[in-house]
Structure formats: structure tokens, C-alpha cells
C-alpha positions in Angstrom: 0.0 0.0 0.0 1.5 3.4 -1.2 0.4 6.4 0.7 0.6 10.3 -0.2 3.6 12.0 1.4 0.7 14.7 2.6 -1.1 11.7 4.2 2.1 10.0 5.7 2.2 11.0 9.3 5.2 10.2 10.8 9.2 11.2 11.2 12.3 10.3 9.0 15.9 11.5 9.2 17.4 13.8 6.5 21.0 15.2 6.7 21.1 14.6 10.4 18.0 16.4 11.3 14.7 14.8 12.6 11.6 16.0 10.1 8.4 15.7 10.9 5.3 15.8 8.1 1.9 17.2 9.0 -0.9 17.5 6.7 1.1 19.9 3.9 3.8 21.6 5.9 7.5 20.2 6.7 8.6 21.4 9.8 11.9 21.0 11.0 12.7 19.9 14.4 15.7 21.9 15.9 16.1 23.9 12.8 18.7 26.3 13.0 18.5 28.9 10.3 15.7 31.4 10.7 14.7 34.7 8.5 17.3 37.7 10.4 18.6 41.5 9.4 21.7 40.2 11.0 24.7 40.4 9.0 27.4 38.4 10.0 30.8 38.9 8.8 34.6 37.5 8.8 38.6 38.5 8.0 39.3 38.7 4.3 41.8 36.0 4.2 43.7 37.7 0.9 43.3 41.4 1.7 46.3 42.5 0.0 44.6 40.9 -3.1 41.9 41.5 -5.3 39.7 38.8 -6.1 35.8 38.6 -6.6 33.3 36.9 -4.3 30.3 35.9 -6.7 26.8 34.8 -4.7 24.1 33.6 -7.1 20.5 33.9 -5.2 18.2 32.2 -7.3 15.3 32.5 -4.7 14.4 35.9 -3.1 11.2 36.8 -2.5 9.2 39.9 -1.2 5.7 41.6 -1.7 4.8 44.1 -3.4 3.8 46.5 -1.4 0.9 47.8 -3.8 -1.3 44.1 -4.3 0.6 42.4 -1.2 1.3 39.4 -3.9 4.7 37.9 -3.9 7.4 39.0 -6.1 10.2 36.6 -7.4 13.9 37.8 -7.7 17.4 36.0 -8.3 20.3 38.4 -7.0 23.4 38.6 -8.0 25.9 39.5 -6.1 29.1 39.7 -6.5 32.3 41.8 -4.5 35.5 42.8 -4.7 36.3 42.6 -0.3 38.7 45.1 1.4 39.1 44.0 5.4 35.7 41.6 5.7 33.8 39.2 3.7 30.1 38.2 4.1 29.1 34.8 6.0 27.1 33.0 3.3 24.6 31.3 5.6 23.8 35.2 7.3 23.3 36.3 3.8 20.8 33.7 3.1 19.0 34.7 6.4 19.3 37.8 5.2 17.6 37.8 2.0 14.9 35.3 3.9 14.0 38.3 6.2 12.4 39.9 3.1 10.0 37.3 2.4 6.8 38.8 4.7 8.0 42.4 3.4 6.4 44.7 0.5 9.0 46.5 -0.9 9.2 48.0 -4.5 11.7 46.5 -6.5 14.3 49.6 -6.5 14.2 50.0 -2.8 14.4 46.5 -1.7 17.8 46.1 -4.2 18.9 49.6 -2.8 18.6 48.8 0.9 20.0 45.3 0.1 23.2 46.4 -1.2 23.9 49.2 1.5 23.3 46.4 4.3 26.1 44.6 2.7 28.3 47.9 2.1 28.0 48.9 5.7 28.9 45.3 7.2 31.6 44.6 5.0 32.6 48.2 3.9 33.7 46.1 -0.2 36.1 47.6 -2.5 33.9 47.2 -5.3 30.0 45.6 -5.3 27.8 45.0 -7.8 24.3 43.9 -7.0 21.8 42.7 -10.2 18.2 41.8 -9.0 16.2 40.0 -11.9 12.6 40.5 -11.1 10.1 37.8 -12.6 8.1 38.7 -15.2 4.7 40.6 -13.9 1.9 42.5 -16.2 4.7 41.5 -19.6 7.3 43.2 -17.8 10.6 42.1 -16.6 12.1 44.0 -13.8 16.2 44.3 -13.9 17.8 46.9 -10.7 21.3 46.9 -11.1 23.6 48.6 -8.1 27.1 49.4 -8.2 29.1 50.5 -5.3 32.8 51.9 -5.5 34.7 52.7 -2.6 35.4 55.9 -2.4 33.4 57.2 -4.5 29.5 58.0 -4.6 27.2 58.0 -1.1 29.0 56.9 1.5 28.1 54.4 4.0 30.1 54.0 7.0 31.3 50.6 8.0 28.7 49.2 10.9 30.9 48.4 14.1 27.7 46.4 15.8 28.1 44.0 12.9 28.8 40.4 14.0 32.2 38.4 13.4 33.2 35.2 13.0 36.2 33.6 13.4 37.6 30.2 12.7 
């Protein structure tokens, strides 16, 4: 006898994590990542070097804050650091936070990229937020960020650090 996953009511391990089904929602049992404004940041391992730190974000969502129905984005990040880089897993959080939000598509990319310029203070960023398609248009925001040059945004001291 085969039963419906959404009818299945019982637990089952999945990378080391108990998971528990219940009519159509998965919740996770000790999960650890939750939606957070929390940056979190660590010590550019190459700072006499430049190199580029590409983040492909495939899954951001917010609402728009006219019609309160979702709106679909893949970022792209990418950076050239100075002293800090940006934790991944806080970034995910990050963009996560946004999900409950209505924001118009140029303010949402704006804020998003001088959250990232005030915890990690980058050489260079350049943030690209593809918007899904919505009334035959496609919405493309596109932020560039120089140091030294343009507004300025002071580096955040209450930003949190790891370290190995």
C-alpha cells in the first residue's frame, strides 16, 4: 500500500536532522536557520589581493507593497572585499528576512546592497536583482558600489564576526 507524502504521518531523518510531516507543511525539528537582518561577517583571508566573491541567489522573495502578492527575484551578487567578507549562511538569512515584506523592487535592491556595504565596507560591489516577469514586464535593478566614490556608507561596528 503506497500512501501520499501529505497523508504519511510520521518522522524520518534527512541530513542529520529529525523532520516531521503534518498534513502539507515540513517542519523541521531543531532547525537552526531562521529569517534575520543580521549580517554576520569574517577577515578577508587575501586582503592584500583582489579577487571577486560571486553569490548567485536564485530564490528571493518579497511583496509588493501595492497588491501584497509575492514578487520573485534572483540576485546577484558579487564583490570585490577590502578588510571583511560576508558569512554566506547570514546572507541567506538575510535575503529570507524579506519574504513577509512589500518593498518595490528599487528600494528593496537599494537597501539590500547598503546592508552589505555597511557590514563589510567592499572595495567594489555589484548587485543585479532580476525580477520575474509581472503584467509583460521584466524588472532588472542593477547597483554598483565603489569605494570611495559616490554616497557613502560607513562601515557598521555592531556587525557580527566570525572567526575560525
Amino acid at each position: 500500500m503506497q500512501m501520499s507524502p501529505v497523508a504519511w504521518s510520521g518522522a524520518f531523518a534527512a541530513d542529520q536532522q529529525r523532520w516531521l510531516l503534518s498534513g502539507d507543511d515540513v517542519v523541521a525539528r531543531g532547525m537552526t536557520s531562521q529569517p534575520s537582518k543580521i549580517l554576520e561577517r569574517f577577515d578577508n583571508p587575501e586582503p592584500a589581493r583582489d579577487y571577486e566573491i560571486v553569490f548567485d541567489c536564485p530564490e528571493f522573495t518579497c511583496l509588493c507593497p501595492l497588491t501584497g502578492q509575492p514578487d520573485f527575484a534572483r540576485f546577484e551578487i558579487s564583490y570585490v572585499p577590502d578588510r571583511y567578507c560576508v558569512e554566506s549562511k547570514s546572507l541567506k538569512n538575510y535575503l529570507w528576512s524579506y519574504r513577509n515584506e512589500g518593498a518595490f523592487h528599487e528600494k528593496v535592491t537599494n537597501t539590500i546592497a547598503d546592508d552589505i556595504i555597511a557590514a563589510i565596507g567592499p572595495r567594489q560591489l555589484r548587485l543585479r536583482g532580476t525580477f520575474n516577469i509581472r503584467g509583460g514586464i521584466t524588472a532588472v535593478i542593477v547597483v554598483t558600489h565603489t569605494q570611495g566614490t559616490g554616497k557613502v556608507i560607513p562601515l557598521r561596528a555592531d556587525v557580527a564576526q566570525r572567526t575560525e
